[in-house]
C-alpha positions in Angstrom: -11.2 76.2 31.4 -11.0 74.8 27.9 -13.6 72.2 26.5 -12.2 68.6 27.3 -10.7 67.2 24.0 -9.8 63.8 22.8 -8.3 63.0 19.9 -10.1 60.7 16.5 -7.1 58.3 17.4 -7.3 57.7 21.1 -9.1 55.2 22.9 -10.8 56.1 26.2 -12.9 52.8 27.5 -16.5 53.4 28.7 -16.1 53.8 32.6 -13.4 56.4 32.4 -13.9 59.3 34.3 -13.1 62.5 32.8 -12.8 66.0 34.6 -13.3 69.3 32.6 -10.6 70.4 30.2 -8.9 67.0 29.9 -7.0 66.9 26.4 -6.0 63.1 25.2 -4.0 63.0 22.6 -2.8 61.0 19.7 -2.8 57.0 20.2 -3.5 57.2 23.8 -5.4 54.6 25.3 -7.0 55.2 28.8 -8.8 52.1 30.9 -12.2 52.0 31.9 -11.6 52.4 35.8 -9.0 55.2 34.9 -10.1 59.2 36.7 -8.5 62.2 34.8 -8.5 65.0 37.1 -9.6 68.9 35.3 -6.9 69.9 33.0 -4.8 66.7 32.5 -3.5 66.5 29.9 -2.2 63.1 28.1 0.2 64.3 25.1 0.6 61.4 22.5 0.8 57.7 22.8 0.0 58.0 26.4 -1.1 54.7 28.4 -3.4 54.7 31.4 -4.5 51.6 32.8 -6.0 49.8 36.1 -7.8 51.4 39.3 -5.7 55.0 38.2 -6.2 58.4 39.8 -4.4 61.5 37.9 -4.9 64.5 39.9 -5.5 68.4 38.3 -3.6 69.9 35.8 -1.2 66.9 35.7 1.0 66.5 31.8 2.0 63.5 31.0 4.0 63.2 27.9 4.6 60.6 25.1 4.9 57.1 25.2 4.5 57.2 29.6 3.0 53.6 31.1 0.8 54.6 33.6 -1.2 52.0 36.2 0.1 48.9 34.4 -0.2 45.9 37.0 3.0 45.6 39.2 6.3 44.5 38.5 6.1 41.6 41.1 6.1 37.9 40.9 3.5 37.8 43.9 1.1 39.9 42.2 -1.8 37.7 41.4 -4.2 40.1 39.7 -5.5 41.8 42.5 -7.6 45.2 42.1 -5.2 47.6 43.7 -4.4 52.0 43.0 -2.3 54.2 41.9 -3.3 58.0 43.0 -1.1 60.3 41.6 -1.7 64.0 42.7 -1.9 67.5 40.8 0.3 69.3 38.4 3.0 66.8 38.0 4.9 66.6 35.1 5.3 62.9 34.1 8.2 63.0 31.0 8.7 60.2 28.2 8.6 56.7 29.4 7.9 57.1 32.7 6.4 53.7 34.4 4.1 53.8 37.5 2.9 51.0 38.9 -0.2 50.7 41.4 -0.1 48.9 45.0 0.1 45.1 45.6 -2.4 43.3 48.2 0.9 42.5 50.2 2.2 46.5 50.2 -1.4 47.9 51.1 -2.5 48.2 47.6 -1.8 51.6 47.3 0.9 53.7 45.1 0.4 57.4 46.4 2.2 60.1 44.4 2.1 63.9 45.8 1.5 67.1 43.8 4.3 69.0 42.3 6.4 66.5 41.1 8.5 66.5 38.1 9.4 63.1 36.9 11.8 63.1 33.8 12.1 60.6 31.4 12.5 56.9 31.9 12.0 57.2 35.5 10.3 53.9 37.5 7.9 54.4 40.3 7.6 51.2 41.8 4.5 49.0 43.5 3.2 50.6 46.7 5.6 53.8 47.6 4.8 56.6 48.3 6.2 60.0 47.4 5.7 62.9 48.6 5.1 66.8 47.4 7.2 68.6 45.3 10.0 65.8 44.0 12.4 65.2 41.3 13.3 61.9 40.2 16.1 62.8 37.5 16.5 61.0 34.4 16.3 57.0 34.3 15.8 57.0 38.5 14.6 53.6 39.0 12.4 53.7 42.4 12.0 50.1 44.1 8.7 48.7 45.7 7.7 50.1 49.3 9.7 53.0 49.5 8.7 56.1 50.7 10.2 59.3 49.4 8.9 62.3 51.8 8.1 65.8 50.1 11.0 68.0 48.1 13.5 64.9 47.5 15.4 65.0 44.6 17.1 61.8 43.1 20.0 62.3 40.4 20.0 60.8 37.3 20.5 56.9 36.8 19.8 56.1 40.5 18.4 53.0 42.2 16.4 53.4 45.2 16.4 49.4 46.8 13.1 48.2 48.1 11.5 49.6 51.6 14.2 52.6 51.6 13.2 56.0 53.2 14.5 59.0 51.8 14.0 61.8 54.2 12.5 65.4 53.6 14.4 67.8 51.3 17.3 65.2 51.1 19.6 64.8 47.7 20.7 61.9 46.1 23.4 62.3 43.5 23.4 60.8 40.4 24.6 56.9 39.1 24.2 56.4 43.2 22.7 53.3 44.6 20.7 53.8 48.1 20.3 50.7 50.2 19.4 52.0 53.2 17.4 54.9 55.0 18.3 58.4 54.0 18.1 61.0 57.1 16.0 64.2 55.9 17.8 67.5 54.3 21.1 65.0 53.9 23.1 64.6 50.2 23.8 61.1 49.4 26.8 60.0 46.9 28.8 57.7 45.3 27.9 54.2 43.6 26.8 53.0 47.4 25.1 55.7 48.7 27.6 57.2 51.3 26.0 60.1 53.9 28.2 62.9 52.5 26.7 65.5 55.2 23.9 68.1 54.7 22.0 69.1 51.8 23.0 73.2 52.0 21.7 74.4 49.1 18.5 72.3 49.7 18.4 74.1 53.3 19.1 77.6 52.2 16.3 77.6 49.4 14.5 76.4 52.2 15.2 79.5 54.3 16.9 77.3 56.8 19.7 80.0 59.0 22.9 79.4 60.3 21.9 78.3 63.5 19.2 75.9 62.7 22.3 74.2 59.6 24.7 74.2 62.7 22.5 72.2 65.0 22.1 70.2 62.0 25.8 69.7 61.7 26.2 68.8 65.5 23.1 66.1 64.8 24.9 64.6 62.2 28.1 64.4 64.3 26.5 63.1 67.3 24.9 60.3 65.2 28.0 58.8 63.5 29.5 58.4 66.9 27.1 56.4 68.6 24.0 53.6 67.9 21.4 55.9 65.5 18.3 54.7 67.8 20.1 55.3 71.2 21.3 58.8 70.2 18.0 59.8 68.6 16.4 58.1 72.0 18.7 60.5 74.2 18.4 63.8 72.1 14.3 63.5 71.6 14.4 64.1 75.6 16.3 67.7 74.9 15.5 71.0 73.9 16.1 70.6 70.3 14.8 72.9 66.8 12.3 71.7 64.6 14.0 70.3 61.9 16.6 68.6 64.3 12.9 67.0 65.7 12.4 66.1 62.1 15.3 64.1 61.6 14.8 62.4 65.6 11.5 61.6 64.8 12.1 60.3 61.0 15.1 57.9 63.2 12.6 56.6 65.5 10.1 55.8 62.8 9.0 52.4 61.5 11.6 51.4 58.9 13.1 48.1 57.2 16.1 49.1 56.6 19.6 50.3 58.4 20.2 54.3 58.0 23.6 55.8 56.1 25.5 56.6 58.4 28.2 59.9 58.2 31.8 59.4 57.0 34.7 59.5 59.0 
């Protein structure tokens, strides 16, 4: 691993943490309770402040705000983290906030993740492994986004949403309420639009396990979400049709899309 650089121009506080092979470039600044993971690298005009974990062999590129205190009124100044895991890719003008004392005081970000420019990562979510936040994706406080979500471009995520593993959101939509996992999401108010089959096939998912899927999906538009999920936990069921029963019965704050027609 290459020597860790910084450049003449940057300023890294005393009290930083710096793993092997960090490079910090131009006009960075980095805060004194700030840990830089081996390999990180921080390309230009990068800031990183607060109680701020960056995992391995994570890029973030120019002019990102990184562990800046919360966008909340109720925030009172509290010491609260953001972790943010290895080899993400964190584009131009990306925000990330850490935790408020109310939300756990904890922002948690996954490995894997590619988060293009002008994309918001709000106080206290959590998202998981391997997700894409599109363009300009603005994600509310206390959400959680499970692993291999993708969000289109110029999407709002409202506060305390769950978005479900492997589901899609398509772009300029607004989610208000709890996304089932490996479903695609549409339209300027978030309408359940069915399964997410590409998702599912790069997943290896087969035509059986996407058919019980279907039937799922079916059974839960006609009936109370809970009650359903309640009666078809007690069957025989696959795994990922398990994943979507047990992601129902969950904790949540909000309703769940529901299918159309």
């Amino acid at each position: 691993m290459p020597e860790t650089a910084i450049h003449p121009s940057a300023i890294v506080e005393p009290g930083a943490v710096l793993g092997q092979g960090v490079r910090i470039g131009p006009f960075c600044h980095v805060g004194p309770l700030v840990r830089l993971g081996d390999g990180v690298e921080l390309k230009s005009h990068v800031v990183v402040a607060g109680d701020t974990e960056i995992g391995p062999e994570t890029v973030v590129f120019p002019f990102a705000c990184i562990g800046e205190v919360p966008q909340d009124l109720k925030f009172q100044g509290e010491r609260t983290r953001l972790v943010i895991g290895a080899r993400n890719r964190i584009r131009e003008y990306v925000t990330m906030n850490p935790g408020t004392a109310g939300g756990g005081g904890l922002t948690q970000v996954g490995d894997d993740g590619l988060f293009m420019a002008c994309s918001h990562v709000a106080h206290d979510c959590r998202i998981g492994n391997h997700v894409i936040l599109v363009n300009s994706v603005a994600v509310a406080g206390h959400c959680v986004l499970e692993d291999e979500v993708i969000v289109g471009g110029l999407s709002g995520v409202h506060q305390f949403v769950r978005i479900g593993r492997g589901a899609m959101i398509g772009a300029l939509t607004m989610v208000t309420a709890d996304v089932l996992p490996h479903a695609l999401v549409s339209g300027p108010r978030g309408q359940l639009e069915g399964l997410n089959l590409v998702g599912l096939k790069r997943r290896g998912a087969g035509r059986a396990e996407i058919a019980a899927l279907r039937d799922l999906l079916a059974a839960l538009g006609a009936g109370s979400f809970r009650e359903t999920a309640r009666l078809r936990a007690a069957d025989e069921v696959t795994p990922m049709e398990r994943e979507v029963l047990d992601f129902i019965l969950g904790p949540s704050d909000r309703s769940f899309l529901r299918p159309q027609g």
